[in-house]
C-alpha positions in Angstrom: 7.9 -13.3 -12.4 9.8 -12.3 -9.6 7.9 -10.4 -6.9 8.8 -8.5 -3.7 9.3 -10.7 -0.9 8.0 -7.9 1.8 5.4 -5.6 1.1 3.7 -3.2 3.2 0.5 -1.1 2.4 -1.1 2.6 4.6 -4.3 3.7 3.5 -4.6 7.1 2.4 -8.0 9.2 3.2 -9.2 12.8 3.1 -12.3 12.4 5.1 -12.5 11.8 8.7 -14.6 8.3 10.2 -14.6 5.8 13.3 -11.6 3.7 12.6 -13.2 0.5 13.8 -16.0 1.3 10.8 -13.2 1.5 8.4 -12.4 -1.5 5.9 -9.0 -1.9 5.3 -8.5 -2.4 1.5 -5.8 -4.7 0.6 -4.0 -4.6 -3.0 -3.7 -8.1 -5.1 -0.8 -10.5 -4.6 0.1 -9.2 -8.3 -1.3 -6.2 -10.3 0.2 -3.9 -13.4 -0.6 -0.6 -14.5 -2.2 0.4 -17.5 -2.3 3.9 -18.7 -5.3 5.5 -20.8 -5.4 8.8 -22.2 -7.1 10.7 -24.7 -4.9 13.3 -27.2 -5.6 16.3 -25.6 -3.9 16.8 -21.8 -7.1 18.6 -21.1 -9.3 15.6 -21.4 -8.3 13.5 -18.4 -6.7 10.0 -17.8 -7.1 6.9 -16.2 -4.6 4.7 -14.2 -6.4 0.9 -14.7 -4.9 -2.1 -13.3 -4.8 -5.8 -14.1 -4.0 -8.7 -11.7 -4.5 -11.9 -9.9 -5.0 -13.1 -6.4 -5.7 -16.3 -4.7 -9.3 -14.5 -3.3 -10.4 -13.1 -6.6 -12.9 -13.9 -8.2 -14.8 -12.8 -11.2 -17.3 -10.3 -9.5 -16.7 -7.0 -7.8 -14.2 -7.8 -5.2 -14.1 -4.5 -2.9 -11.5 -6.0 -0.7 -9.1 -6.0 -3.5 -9.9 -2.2 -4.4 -12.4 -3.1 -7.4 -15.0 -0.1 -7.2 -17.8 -0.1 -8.5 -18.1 3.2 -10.8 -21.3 4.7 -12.4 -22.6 4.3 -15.8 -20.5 6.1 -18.7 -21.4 9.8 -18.8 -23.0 10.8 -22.2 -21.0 10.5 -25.2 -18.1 13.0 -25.9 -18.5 15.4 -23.1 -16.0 13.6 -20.8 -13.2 11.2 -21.2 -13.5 8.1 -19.3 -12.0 4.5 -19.0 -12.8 1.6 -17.1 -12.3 -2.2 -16.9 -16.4 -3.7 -17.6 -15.9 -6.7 -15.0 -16.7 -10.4 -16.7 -19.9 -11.3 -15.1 -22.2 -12.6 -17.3 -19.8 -12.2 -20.2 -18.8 -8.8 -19.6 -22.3 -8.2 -19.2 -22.4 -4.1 -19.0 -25.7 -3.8 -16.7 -23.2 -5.0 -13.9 -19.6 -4.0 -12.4 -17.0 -1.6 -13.8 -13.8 -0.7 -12.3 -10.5 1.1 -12.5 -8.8 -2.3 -11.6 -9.7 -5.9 -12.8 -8.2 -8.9 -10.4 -8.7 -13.0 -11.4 -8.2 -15.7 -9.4 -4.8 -17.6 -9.4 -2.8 -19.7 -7.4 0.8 -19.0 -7.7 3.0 -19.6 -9.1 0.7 -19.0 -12.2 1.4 -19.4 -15.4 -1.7 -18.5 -17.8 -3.7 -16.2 -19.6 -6.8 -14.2 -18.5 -9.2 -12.0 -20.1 -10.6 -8.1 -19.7 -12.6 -5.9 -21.6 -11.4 -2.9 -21.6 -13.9 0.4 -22.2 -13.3 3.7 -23.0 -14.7 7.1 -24.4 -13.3 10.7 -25.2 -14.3 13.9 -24.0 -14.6 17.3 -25.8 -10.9 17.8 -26.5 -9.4 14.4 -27.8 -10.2 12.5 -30.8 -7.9 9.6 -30.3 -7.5 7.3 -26.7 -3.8 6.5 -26.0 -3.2 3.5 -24.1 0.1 3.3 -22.4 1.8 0.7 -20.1 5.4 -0.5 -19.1 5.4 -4.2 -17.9 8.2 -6.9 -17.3 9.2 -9.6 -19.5 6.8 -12.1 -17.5 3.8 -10.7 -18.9 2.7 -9.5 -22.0 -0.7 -8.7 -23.8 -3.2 -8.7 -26.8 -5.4 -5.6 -27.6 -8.0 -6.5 -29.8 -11.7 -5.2 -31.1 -14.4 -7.2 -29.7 -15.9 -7.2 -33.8 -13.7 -9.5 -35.2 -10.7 -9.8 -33.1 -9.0 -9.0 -37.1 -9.6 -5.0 -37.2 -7.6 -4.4 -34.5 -4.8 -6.6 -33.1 -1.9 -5.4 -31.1 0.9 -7.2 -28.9 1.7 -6.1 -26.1 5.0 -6.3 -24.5 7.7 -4.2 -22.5 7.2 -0.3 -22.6 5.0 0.5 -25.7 1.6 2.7 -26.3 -1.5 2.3 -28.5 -3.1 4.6 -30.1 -6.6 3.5 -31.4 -7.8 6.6 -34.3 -11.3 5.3 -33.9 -12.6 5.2 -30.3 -16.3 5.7 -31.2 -15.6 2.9 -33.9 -14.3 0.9 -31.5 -15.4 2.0 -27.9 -14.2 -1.3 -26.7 -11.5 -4.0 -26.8 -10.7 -7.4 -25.6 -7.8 -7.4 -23.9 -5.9 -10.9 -23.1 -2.9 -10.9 -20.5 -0.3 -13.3 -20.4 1.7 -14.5 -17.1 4.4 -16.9 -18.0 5.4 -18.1 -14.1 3.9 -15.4 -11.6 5.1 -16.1 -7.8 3.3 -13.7 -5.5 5.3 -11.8 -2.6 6.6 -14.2 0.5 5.0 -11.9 2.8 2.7 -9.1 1.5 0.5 -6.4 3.1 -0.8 -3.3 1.0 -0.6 0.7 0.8 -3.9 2.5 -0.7 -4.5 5.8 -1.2 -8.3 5.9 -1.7 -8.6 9.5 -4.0 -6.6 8.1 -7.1 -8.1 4.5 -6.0 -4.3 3.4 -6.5 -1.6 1.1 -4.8 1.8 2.3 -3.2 3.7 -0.3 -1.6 7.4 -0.8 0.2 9.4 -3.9 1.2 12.4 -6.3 0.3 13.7 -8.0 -2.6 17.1 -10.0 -3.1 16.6 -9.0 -6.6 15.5 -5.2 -5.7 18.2 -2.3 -7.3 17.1 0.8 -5.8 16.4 2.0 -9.4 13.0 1.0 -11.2 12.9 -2.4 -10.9 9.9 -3.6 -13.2 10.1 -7.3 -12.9 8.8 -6.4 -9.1 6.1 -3.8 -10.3 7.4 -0.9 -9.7 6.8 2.0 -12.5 8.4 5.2 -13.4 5.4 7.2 -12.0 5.9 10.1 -14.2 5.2 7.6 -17.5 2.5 7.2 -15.8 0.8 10.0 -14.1 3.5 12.9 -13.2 3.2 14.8 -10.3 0.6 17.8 -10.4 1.6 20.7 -10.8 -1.5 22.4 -8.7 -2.3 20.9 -5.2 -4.6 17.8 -5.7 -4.5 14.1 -4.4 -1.0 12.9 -5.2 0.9 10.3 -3.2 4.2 8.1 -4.5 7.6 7.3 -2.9 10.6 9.3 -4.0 13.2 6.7 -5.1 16.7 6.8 -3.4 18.6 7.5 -6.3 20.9 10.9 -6.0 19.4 10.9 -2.1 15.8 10.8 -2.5 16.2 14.0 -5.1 13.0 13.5 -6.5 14.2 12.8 -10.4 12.9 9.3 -10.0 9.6 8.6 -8.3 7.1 5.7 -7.8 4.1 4.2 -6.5 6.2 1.1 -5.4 9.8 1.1 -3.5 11.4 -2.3 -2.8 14.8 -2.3 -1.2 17.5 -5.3 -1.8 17.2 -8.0 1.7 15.0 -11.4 2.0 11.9 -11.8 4.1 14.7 -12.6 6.9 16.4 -9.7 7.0 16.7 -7.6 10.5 17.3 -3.9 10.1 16.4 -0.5 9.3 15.6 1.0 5.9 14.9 4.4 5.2 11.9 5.3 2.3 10.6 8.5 1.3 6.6 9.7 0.9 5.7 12.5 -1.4 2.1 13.8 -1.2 0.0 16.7 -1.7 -3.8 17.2 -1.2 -6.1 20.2 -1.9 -7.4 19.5 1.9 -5.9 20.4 5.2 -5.4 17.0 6.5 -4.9 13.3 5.2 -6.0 10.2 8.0 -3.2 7.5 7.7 -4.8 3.8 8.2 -2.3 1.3 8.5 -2.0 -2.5 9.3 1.0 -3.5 9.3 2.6 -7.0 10.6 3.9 -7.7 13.7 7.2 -7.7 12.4 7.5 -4.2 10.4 7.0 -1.2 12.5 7.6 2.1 11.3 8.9 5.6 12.4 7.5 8.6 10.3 9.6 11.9 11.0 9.4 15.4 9.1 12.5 16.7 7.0 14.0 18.6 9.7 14.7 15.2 11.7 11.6 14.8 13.7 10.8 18.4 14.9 7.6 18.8 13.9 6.6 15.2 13.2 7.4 11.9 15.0 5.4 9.4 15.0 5.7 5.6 15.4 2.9 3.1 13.9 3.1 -0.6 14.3 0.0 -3.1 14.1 -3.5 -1.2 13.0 -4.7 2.2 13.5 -5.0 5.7 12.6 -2.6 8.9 12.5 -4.0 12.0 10.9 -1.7 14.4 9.1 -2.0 18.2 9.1 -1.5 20.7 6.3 0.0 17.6 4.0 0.4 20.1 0.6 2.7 22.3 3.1 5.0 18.9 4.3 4.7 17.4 1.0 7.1 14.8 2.3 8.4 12.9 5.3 11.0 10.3 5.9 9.6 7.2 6.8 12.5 4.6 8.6 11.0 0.9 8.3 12.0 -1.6 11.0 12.3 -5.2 9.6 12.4 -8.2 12.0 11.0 -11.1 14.0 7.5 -10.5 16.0 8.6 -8.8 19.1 5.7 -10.5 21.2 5.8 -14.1 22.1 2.9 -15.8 23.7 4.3 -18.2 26.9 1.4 -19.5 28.0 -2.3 -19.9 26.2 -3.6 -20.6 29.9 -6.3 -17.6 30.1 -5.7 -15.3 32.4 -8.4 -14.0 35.0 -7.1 -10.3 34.7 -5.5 -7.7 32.6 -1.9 -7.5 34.3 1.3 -5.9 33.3 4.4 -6.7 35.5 7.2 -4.9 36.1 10.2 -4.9 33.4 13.2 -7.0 34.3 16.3 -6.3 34.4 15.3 -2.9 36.2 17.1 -0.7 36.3 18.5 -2.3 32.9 20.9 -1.2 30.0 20.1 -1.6 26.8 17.1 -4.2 26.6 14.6 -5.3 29.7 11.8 -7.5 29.2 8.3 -6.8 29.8 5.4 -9.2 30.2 1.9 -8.6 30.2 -1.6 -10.6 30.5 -5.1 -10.7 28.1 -7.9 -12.4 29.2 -10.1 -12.3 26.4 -9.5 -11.5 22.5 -8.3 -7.7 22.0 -6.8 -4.7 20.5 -3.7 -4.2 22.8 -1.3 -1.6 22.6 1.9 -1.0 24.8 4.2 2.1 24.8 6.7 3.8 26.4 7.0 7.3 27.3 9.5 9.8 28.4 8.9 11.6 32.0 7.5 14.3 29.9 4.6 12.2 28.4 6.0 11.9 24.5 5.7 8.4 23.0 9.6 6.7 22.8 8.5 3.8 21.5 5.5 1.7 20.4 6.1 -1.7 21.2 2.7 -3.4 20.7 0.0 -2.7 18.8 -2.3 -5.5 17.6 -5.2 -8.4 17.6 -3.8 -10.9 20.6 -6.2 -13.4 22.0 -6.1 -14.5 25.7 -3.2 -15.4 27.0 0.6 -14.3 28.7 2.7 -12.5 26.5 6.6 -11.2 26.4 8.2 -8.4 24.8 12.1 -7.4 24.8 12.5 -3.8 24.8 15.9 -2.3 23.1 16.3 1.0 24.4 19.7 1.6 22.6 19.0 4.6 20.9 17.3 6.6 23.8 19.0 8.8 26.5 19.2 7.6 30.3 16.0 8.3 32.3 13.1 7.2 34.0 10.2 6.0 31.6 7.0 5.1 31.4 5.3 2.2 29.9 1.5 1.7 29.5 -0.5 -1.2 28.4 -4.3 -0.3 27.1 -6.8 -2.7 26.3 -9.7 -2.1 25.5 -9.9 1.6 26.8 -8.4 0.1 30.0 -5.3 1.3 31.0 -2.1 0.2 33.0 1.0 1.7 33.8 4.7 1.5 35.5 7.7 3.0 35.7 11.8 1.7 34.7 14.8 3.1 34.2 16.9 3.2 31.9 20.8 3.7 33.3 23.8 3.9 30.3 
């Protein structure tokens, strides 16, 4: 299977914490959706995934997103479906979970096996299970009785509809991956309400349609977009200039994992809360510049390495551009000699038109961050952001797409601060 060569994941949550108590969840190098539903809209749905990763393994991996979820309300008076995790034989006194990840080393070509569990509510006397894959994997619903009363392949973009769900309140359900290759580079995008994946990045085989073969989904198959504010977050394809007709939970743009540019995504979300906390991690090569509708009136932000933004009255914005910078780590480490001080030099060329190069010291391991600002105090650019350990670093700043000024740029570590001025003359 072919698989996006750059992927990048934000984390998504509606309540506020201490971002150093956070965990960063990270999705699986390969996972595919599976949709379950009962025959009556008013009974709910599930979005369920399957996958494989190098770190999995066959208990609750809550690194991967595998949650574990509390027992089965009673019997027909809510709709619920789950993956029963296979410790002990799909022993139920353990782990269930909306997604279901194995270990593999790729590329992987093999078959693994999940039990899949399910119940209706009040409204629905049938389940409908729904999914859409790519012609590397297919599947094999069958009852956990006989393996004889029911048997279904699975392949492509089918449903199942089993007639008999108290009958047969659970199936085995074996997966097939006929030469899996996992993503050349590959961070994650988590939104933690719908405990479900969005991610972005590049693909030499990537149309900007629906590609399938590298996960992405027609998101409206799946779970369409609400019609009453609730916790809803998917990228607007580009087709017809991000018009909204298409939409999905994954975006991956044609370019390889060497590619140096810009690429322009969009985010749709809504929330039934007046703000949303953006976690991100990204790596030192991928930076990104969020900006409202209107161009970056009302919201401009850069992100780049790990941290937090929080975002205001989301159901109101519902969407913002997001412009992805692809290319080499900015920051090169000269010298691993430790340093006996925190120092920051002055910029050279300076004055300078359009790049200068900045250096800067750590002298033990820590979250450094380096921006420039204008003379009126807005951020203009956020060149570092990350883990570094001790040592002398570099940076070459391209100030191409800013006006002529004085600026400001200001190293933190640690809550420490320093700062100097340059100027940029065009």
């Amino acid at each position: 299977m072919k698989n996006p060569a750059i992927s990048v994941i934000i984390i998504f949550l509606c309540t506020n914490f201490l971002l150093p108590q956070a965990e960063l969840i990270r999705q699986p190098q390969v996972s595919f959706p599976l949709y379950v539903v009962g025959d009556s809209p008013e009974d709910g749905s599930a979005l369920l995934f399957v996958g494989l990763d190098p770190a999995a393994t066959d208990t609750l991996d809550s690194s991967l997103g595998e949650a574990g979820l509390p027992p089965f309300p009673p019997a027909g008076t809510a709709f619920d479906a789950r993956f029963i995790l296979p410790i002990d034989n799909f022993n139920e006194q353990y782990y269930s979970s909306l997604g279901d990840f194995r270990h593999a080393d790729f590329p992987y070509t093999g078959e693994a096996l999940y039990r899949l569990a399910y119940q209706t509510g009040s409204s629905s006397s049938k389940i409908i299970i729904k999914w859409d894959w790519p012609n590397t994997i297919t599947g094999r619903l069958q009852d956990i009785i006989t393996g004889s009363l029911i048997d279904y392949h699975m392949a492509g973009k089918d449903s199942f509809v089993i007639d008999n769900p108290a009958g047969f309140p659970r199936l085995n359900l074996t997966v097939s991956y006929n030469n899996v290759a996992a993503p050349e580079l590959k961070a994650d995008l988590f939104f933690f309400e719908q405990a479900s994946a969005i991610s972005f990045g590049l693909d030499p085989s990537a149309s900007g349609d629906i590609d399938i073969g590298l996960g992405e989904e027609n998101a409206a198959f799946y779970r369409p977009i609400p019609d009453t504010p609730s916790y809803d977050f998917r990228f607007l394809l580009p087709n017809d200039n991000f018009s909204g007709t298409i939409s999905s939970f994954r975006d991956f743009r044609n370019g390889t994992a060497s590619f140096v540019g810009q690429v322009e995504y969009r985010l749709r979300f809504q929330s039934n809360t007046d703000s949303l906390v953006l976690l991100y991690n990204l790596p030192s090569n991928i930076n990104i510049n969020l900006q409202d509708l209107s161009g970056g009136s009302a919201i401009n932000i850069f992100l780049s390495g790990y941290g937090a933004q929080t975002i205001y009255d989301p159901s109101t914005i519902q969407q913002l551009k997001m412009f992805v910078n692809y290319g080499p780590s900015g920051v090169k480490k000269e010298s691993g000699i430790v340093p006996k001080n925190m120092e920051l030099s002055q910029n050279y060329p300076n004055p300078f038109n359009p790049s200068t190069k900045i250096k800067f010291s750590v002298k033990n391991l820590s979250l450094v961050k380096l921006q420039v600002f204008d003379i009126l105090g807005k951020e203009a650019a956020l060149l570092v952001n990350e883990q570094l350990t001790a040592g002398n670093y570099s940076i070459d700043f391209n100030a191409s797409g800013l006006p002529s000024g004085t600026y400001i740029y200001q190293m933190t570590v640690d809550g420490f601060r320093i700062s100097k001025k340059m100027v940029l003359i065009k």
